[in-house]
Backbone as CSV, one residue per row, in Angstrom:
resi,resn,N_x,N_y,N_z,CA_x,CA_y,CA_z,C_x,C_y,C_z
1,UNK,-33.507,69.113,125.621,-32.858,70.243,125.017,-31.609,69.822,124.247
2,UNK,-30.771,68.782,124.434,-30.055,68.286,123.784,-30.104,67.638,122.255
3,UNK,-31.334,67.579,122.073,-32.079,67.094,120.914,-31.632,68.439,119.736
4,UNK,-31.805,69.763,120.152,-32.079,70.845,119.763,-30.561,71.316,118.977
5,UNK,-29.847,71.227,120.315,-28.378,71.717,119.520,-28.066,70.551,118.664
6,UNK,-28.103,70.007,117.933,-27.638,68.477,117.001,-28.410,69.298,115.788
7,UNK,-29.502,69.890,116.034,-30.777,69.799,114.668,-29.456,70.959,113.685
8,UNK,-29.052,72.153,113.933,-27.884,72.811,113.158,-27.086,72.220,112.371
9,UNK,-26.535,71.371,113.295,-25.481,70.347,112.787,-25.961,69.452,111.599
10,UNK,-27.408,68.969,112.025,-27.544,68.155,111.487,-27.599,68.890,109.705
11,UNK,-28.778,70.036,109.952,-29.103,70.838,108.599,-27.694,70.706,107.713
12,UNK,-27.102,71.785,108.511,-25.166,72.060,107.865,-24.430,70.378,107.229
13,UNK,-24.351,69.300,107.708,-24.567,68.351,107.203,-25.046,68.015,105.848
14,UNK,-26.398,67.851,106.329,-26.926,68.056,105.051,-26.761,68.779,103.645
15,UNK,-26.375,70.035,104.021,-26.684,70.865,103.037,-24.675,71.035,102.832
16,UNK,-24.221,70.634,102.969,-23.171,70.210,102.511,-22.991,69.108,101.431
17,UNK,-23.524,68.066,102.337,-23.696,66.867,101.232,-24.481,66.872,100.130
18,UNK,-25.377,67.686,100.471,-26.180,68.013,99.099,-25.736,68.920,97.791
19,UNK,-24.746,70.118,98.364,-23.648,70.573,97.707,-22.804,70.114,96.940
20,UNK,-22.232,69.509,98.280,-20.249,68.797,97.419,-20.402,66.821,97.222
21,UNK,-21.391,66.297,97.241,-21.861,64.721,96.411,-21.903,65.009,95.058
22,UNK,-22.758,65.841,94.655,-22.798,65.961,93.158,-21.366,66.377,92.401
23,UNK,-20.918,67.101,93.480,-19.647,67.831,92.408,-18.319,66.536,92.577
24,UNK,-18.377,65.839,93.594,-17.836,64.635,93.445,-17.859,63.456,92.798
25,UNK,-18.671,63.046,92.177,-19.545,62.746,91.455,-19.336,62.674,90.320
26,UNK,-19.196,63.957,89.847,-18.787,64.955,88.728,-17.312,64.696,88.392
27,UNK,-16.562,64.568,89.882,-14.874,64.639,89.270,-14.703,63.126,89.216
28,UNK,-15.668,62.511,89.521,-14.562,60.989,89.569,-15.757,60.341,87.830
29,UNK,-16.529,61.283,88.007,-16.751,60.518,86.029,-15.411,61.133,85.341
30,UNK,-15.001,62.524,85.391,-14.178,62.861,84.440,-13.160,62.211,84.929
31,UNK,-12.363,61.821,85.757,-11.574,61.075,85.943,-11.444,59.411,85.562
32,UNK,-12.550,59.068,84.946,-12.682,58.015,84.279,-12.361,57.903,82.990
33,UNK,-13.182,59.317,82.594,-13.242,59.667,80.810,-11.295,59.806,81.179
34,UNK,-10.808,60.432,81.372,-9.654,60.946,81.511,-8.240,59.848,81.424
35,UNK,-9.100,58.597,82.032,-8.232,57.574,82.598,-8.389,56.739,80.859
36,UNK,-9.651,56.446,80.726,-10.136,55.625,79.000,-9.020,56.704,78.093
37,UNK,-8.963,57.788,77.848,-8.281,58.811,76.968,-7.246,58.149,77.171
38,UNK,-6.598,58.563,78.414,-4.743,57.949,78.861,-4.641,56.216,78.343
39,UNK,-5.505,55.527,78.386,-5.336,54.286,77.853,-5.231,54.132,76.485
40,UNK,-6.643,54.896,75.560,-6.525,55.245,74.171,-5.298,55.892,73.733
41,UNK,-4.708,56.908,74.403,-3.828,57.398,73.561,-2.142,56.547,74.097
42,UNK,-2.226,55.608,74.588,-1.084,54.600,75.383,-0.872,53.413,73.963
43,UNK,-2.559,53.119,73.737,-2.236,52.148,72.786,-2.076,53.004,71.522
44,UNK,-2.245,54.038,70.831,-1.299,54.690,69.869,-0.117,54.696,69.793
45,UNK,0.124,55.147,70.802,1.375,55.440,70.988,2.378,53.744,70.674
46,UNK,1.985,53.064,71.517,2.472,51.592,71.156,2.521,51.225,69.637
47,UNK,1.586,51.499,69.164,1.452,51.354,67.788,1.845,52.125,66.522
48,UNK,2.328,53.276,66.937,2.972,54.673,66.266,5.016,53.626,66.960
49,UNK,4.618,53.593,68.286,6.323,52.718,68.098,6.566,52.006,67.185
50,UNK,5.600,50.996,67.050,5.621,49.908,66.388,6.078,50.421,64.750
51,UNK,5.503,51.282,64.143,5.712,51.836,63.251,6.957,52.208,62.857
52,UNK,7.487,53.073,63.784,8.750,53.825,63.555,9.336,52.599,63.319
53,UNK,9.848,51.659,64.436,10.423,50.730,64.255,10.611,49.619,62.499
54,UNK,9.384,49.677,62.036,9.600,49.252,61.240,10.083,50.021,60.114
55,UNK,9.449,51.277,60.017,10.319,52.747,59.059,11.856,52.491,59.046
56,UNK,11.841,52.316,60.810,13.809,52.279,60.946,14.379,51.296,60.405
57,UNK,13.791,49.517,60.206,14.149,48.920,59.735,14.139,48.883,58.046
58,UNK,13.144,49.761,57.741,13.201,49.643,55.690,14.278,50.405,55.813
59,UNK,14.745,51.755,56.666,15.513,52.715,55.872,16.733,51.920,56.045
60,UNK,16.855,51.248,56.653,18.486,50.355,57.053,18.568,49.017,55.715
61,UNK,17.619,48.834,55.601,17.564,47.785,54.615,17.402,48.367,53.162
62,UNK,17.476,49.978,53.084,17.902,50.580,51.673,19.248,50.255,51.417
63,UNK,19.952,49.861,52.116,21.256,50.161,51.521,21.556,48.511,50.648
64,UNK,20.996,47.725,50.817,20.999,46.117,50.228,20.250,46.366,48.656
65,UNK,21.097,46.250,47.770,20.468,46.380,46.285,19.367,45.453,46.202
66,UNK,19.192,44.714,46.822,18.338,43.378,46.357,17.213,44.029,46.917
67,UNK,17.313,44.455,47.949,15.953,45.226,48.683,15.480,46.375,47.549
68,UNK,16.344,47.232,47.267,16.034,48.526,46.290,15.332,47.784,45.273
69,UNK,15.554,46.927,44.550,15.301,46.465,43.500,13.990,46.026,43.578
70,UNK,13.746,45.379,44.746,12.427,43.995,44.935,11.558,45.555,44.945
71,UNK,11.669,46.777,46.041,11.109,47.787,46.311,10.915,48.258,45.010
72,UNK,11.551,49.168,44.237,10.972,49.514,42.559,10.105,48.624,41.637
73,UNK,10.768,47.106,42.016,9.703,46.197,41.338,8.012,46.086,42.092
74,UNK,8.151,46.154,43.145,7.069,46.158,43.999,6.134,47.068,43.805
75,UNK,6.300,48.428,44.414,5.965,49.322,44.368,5.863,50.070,43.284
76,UNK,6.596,50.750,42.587,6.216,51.059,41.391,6.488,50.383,39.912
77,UNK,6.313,49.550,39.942,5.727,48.577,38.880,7.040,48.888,38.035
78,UNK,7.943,48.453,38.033,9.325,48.923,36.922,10.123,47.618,36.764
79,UNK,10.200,47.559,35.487,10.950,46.504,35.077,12.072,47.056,34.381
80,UNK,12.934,46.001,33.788,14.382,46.368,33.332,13.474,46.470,31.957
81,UNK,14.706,47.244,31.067,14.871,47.721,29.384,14.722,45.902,29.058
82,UNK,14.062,45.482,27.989,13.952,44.285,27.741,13.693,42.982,27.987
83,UNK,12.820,42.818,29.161,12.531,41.791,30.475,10.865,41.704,29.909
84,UNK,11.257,40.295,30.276,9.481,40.059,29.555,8.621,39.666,30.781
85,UNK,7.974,39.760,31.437,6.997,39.280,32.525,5.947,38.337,32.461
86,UNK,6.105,37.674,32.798,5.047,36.154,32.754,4.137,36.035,33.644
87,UNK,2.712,36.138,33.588,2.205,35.940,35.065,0.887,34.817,34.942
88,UNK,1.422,33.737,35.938,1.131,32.467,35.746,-0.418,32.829,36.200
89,UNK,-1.546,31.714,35.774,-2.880,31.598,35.920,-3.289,30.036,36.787
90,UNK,-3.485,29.934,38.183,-3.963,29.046,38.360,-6.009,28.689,37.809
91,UNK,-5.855,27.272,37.380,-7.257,26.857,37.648,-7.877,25.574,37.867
């Protein structure tokens, strides 16, 4: 007869685990996806620093004429009133 009272237990058991496994299951994938996201958006972020940092360093290095200058020559293609440009050909 001891056999008998266990068999309840045993069902309830069961039908628990058969319940709450899957939904566990369930939280520790999204907790993965969740964890890859927090890593993806860690290395942005590192790299959005990285950025600023260098933004902070051009805007500090506006104030050096030689920089302004190389920058207008660079970037938008501007030369002085009367400056002739030479551009050498290796071959």
């Amino acid at each position: 007869m001891e056999r008998g009272k266990y068999i309840p237990i045993v069902i309830v058991l069961c039908f628990l685990s058969y319940v709450f496994i899957p939904r566990i299951h369930q939280s520790m994938e999204k907790i993965s996806r969740l964890n890859d996201e927090i890593e993806r958006i860690d290395e942005r972020l590192i790299s959005e620093e990285k950025r600023l940092e260098e933004l902070k360093e051009n805007i500090e290095r506006l104030d050096d004429p030689f920089y302004k200058e190389k920058l207008v020559r660079d970037r938008l293609r501007m030369v002085r009133e009367g400056e002739v440009i030479y551009k050498l050909f290796e071959e």
